[in-house]
C-alpha positions in Angstrom: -6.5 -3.8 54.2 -5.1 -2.3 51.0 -5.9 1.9 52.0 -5.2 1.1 55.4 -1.6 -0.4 54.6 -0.9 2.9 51.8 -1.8 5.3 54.7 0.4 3.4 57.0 3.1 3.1 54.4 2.7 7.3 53.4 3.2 7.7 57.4 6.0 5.9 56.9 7.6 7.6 54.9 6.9 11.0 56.2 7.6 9.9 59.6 9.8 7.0 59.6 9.5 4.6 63.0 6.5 6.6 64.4 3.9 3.5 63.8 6.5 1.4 65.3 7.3 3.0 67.6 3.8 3.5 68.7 2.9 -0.5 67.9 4.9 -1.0 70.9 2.6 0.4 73.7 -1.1 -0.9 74.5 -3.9 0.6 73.6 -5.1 1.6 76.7 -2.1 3.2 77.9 -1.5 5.2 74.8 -4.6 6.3 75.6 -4.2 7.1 78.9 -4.2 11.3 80.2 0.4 10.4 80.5 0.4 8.9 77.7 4.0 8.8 76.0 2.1 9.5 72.7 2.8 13.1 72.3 6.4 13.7 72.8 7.0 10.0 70.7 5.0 12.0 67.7 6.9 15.1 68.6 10.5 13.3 68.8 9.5 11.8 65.2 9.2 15.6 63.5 5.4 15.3 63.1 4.9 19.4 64.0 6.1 19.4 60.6 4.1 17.5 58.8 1.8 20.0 57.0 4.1 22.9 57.0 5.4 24.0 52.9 9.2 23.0 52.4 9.4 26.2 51.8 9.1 27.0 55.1 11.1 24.1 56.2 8.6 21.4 57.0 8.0 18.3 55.6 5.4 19.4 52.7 2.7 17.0 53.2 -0.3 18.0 51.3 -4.1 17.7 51.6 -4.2 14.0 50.9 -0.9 12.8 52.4 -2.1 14.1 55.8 -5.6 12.8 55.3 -3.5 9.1 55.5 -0.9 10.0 58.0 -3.8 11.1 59.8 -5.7 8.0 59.5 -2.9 5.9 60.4 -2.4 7.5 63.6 -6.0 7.2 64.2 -5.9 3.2 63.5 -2.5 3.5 66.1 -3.5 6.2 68.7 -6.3 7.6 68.5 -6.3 10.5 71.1 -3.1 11.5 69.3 -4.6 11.5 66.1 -7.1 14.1 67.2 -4.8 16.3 69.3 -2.6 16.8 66.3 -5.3 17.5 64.3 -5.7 20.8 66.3 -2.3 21.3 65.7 -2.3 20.7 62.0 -5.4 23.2 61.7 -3.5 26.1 63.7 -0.5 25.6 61.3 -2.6 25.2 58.2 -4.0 28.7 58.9 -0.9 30.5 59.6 0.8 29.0 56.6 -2.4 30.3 54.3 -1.7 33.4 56.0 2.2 33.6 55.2 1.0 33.3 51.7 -1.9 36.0 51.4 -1.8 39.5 50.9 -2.6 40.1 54.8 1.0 38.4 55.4 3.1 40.5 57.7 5.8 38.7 56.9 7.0 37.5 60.4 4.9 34.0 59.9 7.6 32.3 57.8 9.6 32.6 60.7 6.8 31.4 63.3 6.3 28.4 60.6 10.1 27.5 60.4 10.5 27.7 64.0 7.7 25.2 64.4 8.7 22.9 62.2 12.7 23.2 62.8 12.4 23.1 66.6 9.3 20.8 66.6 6.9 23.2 68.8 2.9 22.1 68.8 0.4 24.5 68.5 -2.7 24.2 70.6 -6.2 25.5 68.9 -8.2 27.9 71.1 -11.0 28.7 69.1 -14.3 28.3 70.8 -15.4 24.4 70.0 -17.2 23.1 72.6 -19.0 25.8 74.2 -22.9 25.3 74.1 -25.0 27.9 72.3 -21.8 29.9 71.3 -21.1 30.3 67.9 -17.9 28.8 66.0 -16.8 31.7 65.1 -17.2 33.7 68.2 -14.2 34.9 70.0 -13.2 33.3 73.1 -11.2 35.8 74.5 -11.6 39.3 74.9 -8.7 42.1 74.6 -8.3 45.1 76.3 -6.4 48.1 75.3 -2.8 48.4 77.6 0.2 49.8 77.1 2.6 47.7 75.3 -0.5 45.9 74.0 -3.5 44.1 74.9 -4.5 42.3 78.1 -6.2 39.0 76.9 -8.8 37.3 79.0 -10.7 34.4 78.6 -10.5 30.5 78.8 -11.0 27.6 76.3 -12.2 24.5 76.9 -11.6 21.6 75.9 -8.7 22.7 74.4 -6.4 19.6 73.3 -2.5 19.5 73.7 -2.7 21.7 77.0 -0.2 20.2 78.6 2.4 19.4 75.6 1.8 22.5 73.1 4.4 25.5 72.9 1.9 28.2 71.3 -1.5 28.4 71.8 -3.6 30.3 68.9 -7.1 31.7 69.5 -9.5 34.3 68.3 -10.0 37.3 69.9 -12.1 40.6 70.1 -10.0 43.6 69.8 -11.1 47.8 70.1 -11.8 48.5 66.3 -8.4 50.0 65.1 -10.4 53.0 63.3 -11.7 54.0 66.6 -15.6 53.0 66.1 -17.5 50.9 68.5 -17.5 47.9 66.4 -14.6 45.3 67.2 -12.2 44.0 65.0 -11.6 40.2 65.3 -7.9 38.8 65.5 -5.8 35.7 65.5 -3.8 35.7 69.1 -0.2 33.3 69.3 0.5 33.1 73.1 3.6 31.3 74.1 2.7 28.4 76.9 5.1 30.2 79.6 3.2 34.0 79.3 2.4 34.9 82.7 -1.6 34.6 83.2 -1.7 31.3 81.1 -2.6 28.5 83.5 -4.3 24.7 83.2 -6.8 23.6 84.7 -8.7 19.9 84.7 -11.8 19.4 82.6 -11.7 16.3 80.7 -13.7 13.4 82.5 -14.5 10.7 80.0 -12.1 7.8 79.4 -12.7 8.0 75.6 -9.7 10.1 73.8 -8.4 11.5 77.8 -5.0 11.3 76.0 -5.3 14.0 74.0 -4.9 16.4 76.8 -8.1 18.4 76.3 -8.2 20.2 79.5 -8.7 24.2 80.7 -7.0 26.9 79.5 -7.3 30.5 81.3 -6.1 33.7 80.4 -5.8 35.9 82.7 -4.2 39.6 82.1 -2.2 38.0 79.5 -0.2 40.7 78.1 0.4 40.2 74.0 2.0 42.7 71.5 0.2 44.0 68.1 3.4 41.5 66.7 0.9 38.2 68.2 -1.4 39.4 66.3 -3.3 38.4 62.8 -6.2 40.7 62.3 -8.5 39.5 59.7 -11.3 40.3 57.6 -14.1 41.9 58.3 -17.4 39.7 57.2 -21.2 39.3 57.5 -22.3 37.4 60.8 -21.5 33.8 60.4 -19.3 34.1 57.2 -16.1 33.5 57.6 -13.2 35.3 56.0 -10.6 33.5 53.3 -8.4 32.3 56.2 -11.1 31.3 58.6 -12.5 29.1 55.8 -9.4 27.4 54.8 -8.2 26.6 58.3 -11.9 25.6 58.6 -11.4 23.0 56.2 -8.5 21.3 57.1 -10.1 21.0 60.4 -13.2 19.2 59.2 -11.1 17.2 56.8 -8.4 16.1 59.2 -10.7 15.4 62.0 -12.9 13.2 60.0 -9.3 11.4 58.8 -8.8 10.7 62.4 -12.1 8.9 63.4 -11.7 7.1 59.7 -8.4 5.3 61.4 -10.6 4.5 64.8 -12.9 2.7 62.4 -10.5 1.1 60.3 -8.7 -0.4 63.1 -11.7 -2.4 64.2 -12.7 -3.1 60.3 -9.2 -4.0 60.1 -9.6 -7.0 62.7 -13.0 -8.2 61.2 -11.2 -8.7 57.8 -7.9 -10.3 59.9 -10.1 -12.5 62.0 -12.4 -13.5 58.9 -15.4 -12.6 61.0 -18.4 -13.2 59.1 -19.5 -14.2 55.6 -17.4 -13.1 52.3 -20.2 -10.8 51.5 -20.7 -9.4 55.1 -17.0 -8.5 55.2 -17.4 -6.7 51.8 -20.1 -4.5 52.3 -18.3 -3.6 55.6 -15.1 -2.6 53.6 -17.2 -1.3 50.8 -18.7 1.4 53.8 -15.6 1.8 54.9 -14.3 3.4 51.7 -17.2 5.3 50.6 -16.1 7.6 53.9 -12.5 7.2 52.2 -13.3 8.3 49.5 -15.6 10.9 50.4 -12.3 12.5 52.6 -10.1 12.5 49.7 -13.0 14.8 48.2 -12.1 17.3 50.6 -8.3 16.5 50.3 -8.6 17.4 46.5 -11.2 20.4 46.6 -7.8 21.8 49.0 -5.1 20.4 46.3 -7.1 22.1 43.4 -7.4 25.7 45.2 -11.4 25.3 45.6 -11.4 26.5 49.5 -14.3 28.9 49.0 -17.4 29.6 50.8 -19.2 27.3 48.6 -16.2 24.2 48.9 -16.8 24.7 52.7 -20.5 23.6 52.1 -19.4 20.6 50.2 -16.8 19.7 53.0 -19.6 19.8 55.1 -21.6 17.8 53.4 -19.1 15.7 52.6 -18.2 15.1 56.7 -21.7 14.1 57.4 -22.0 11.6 54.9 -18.9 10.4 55.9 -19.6 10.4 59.4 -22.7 8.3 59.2 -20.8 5.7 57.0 -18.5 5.3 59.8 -21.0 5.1 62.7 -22.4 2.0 60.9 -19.2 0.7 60.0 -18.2 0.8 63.8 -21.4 -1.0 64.8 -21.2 -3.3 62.1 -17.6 -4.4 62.9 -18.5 -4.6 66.6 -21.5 -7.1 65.7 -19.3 -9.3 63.8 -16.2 -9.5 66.0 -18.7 -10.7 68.5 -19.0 -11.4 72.2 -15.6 -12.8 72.7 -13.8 -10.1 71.0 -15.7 -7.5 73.4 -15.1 -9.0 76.4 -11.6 -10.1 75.9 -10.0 -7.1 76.1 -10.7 -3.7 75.9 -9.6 -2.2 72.8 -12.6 -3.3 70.3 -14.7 -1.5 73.1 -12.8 1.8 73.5 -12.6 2.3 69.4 -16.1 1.8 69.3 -16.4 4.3 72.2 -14.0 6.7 70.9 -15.0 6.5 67.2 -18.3 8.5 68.2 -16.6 11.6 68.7 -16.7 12.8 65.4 -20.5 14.0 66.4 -19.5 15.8 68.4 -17.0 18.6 66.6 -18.5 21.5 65.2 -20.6 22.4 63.7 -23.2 20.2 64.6 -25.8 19.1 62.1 -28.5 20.9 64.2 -27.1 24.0 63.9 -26.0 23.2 59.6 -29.3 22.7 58.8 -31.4 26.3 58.2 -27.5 27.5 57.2 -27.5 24.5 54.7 -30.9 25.0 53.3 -30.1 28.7 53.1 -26.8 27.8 51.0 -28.9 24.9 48.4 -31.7 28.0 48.0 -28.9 30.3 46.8 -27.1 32.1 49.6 -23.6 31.9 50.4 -23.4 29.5 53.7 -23.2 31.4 57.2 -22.1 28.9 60.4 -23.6 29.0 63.0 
C-alpha cells in the first residue's frame, strides 16, 4: 500500500536495515517477553531517532516519527510501543533543553542518549486505576545529599532493556510551605533500590517488557531533577503538555501499523470486492490522516492547552477508525487466514490496545465538554 511503503521507505532511511532486519524473525517470537527486538532497534541507532541534530540525534520530526513509528508497528508491534515511551521521555527533555526552565545539563543527557544509544523507560503513572495522569507516582523525601524516592510503576515498558528511567515525583515545596512541588526524576537502571519485578500477563504486546518497577530509598541528587510549573489541578504545564502529545500521537502511530499490517494483507491477498477493499483503505487513511494532524499541530509550534484537546480528539476518532478497520480486515481475510497461523489473530488482538492508554474517554468526557463550553481542558 502506497503510505504504508513511504513509512517503511522514511524508516528506511532513518534507520537503514532495521525492517530487514526485523523481516527476518516471526511474528510470534518478535513478540515474545526475549524477544531480540529491542537491542536489534537499539543496535540500529533508533534511541536517536527524535532527538534535534543539534543535540546529536538523528532529527526526525513530528511526522517522520509518526511513519517510522507506523512501520515498526506493521513489523513489531510490542516494539513499536515500548519505543514509543522512549520517544515521549526524550521528546520532553529535549522541549526542556530548549525552554527557559533549561538547566543546561540536558544537552548533555540528550547527546549521551543518542551518541551511546541509551533507552529511556517512562514512569509516569499510566495504568493505575482511579489515579490521575498527572499524579505522581513516586514520593521524595528530604535526605542528605538529596531525596530518597519511593514508589513503583507499573506497567512500565522497557524494564528490562532501558538505561534511565524518568518519572514524576512529589517533592517538599522548595519555599518551605506545605504544598509540594512536582518534579521530573532521571534514575539510572543500576541505582541501588531500583528492582524488577513480573506483572505483565497477557500474550498481546508481552514483548514490550512492561513489567514492575520499585523504588525503594532510591537516593537522587537536585542534578536528577526537572522541577516544573506550578498549575491548576488537572492542567498541565508547557512541558507536560508537549511530552503529552507526542505520547498520544506516537502511540496512535503504533496501533496505525498493527492495523495496516492486516489491511496490508487484505489488499495483497485481493480479499474481497474492489469496493470492499477501498472503503477499507479509505478508513484506513482517514486515521492517517487524522495522525499527521497531530504531527503538524507539533511541526507548526501549536502544542498548547487547546492543541492538546484537538489531539485528543483527534486520537479517538482515529482510534475508532482503526477498531473497524481491524475487524473489517479480519472478516475479509476469512476463516482460513485465522486459523492458519497466528499472526492475523495476534494483530487483531494487539491492535485493541490503543483503548486502553490514557486518558480514557470516560474520564475525557466532563473535561471535554468543559473545554467546547469555554474552559481551558483539565485531565483527569
Amino acid at each position: 500500500m502506497r503510505s504504508l511503503d513511504a513509512a517503511r521507505q522514511i524508516c528506511e532511511g532513518y534507520l537503514p536495515g532495521l525492517l530487514d532486519r526485523l523481516a527476518e524473525i516471526p511474528l510470534d517470537e518478535l513478540e515474545s517477553p526475549d524477544n531480540p527486538a529491542i537491542e536489534i532497534f537499539r543496535g540500529h541507532g533508533g534511541p536517536g531517532l527524535v532527538i534535534p541534530k543539534t543535540y546529536a540525534g538523528a532529527g526526525a520530526g513530528p511526522l517522520d516519527a509518526l511513519a517510522v513509528t507506523r512501520a515498526l508497528g506493521a513489523a513489531a508491534p510490542s516494539l513499536a510501543v515500548a519505543t514509543t515511551m522512549h520517544h515521549f521521555s526524550v521528546a520532553t527533555l529535549f522541549t526542556l533543553a530548549e525552554s527557559l526552565q533549561s538547566s543546561g545539563a540536558e544537552w548533555a543527557l540528550l547527546e549521551g542518549i543518542a551518541e551511546q544509544n541509551l533507552l529511556v523507560a517512562s514512569g509516569f503513572s499510566e495504568g493505575r486505576p482511579g489515579q490521575g495522569i498527572l499524579s505522581p507516582n513516586m514520593q521524595a523525601t528530604q535526605t542528605e545529599g538529596g531525596y530518597l524516592i519511593n514508589g513503583s510503576k507499573k506497567p512500565c515498558s522497557l524494564s528490562r532493556s532501558m538505561d534511565l528511567l524518568t518519572a514524576s515525583v512529589s517533592l517538599p515545596a522548595a519555599d518551605g510551605t506545605a504544598e509540594q512541588d512536582m518534579a521530573v526524576l532521571l534514575v539510572p537502571k543500576d541505582a541501588p533500590g531500583l528492582t524488577t519485578h513480573p506483572f505483565w500477563g497477557s500474550f498481546a504486546l508481552a514483548g514490550a517488557e512492561s513489567e514492575e518497577l520499585r523504588l525503594e530509598d532510591v537516593l537522587i541528587s537536585e542534578q536528577q531533577l526537572m522541577r516544573t510549573e506550578k498549575t491548576d489541578a488537572g492542567r498541565m504545564d508547557a512541558l507536560q503538555t508537549v511530552g503529552f502529545i507526542w505520547f498520544e500521537l506516537l502511540i496512535s502511530a503504533s496501533y496505525l501499523g498493527m492495523v495496516s499490517s492486516l489491511v496490508e494483507r487484505v489488499v495483497q491477498r485481493g480479499r474481497g470486492s474492489d469496493s470492499d477493499r477501498a472503503r477499507l483503505i479509505c478508513r484506513l487513511e482517514s486515521a492517517t490522516l487524522l495522525l499527521e494532524g497531530m504531527a503538524r499541530m507539533i511541526v507548526a509550534g501549536e502544542t498548547g492547552n487547546e492543541s492538546l484537546a484537538k489531539t485528543l480528539v483527534a486520537r479517538y476518532a482515529a482510534q475508532d477508525a482503526l477498531a473497524a478497520c481491524a475487524g473489517q480486515a479480519v472478516e475479509l481475510l476469512g476463516g482460513m487466514a485465522f486459523v492458519g497461523s497466528s499472526d492475523v489473530a495476534y494483530l487483531a488482538a494487539a491492535s485493541h490496545g490503543l483503548s486502553f492508554h490514557p486518558p480514557s474517554r470516560a474520564s475525557f468526557t466532563e473535561p471535554f465538554l468543559d473545554h467546547m463550553a469555554g474552559r481551558p481542558l483539565k485531565i483527569v
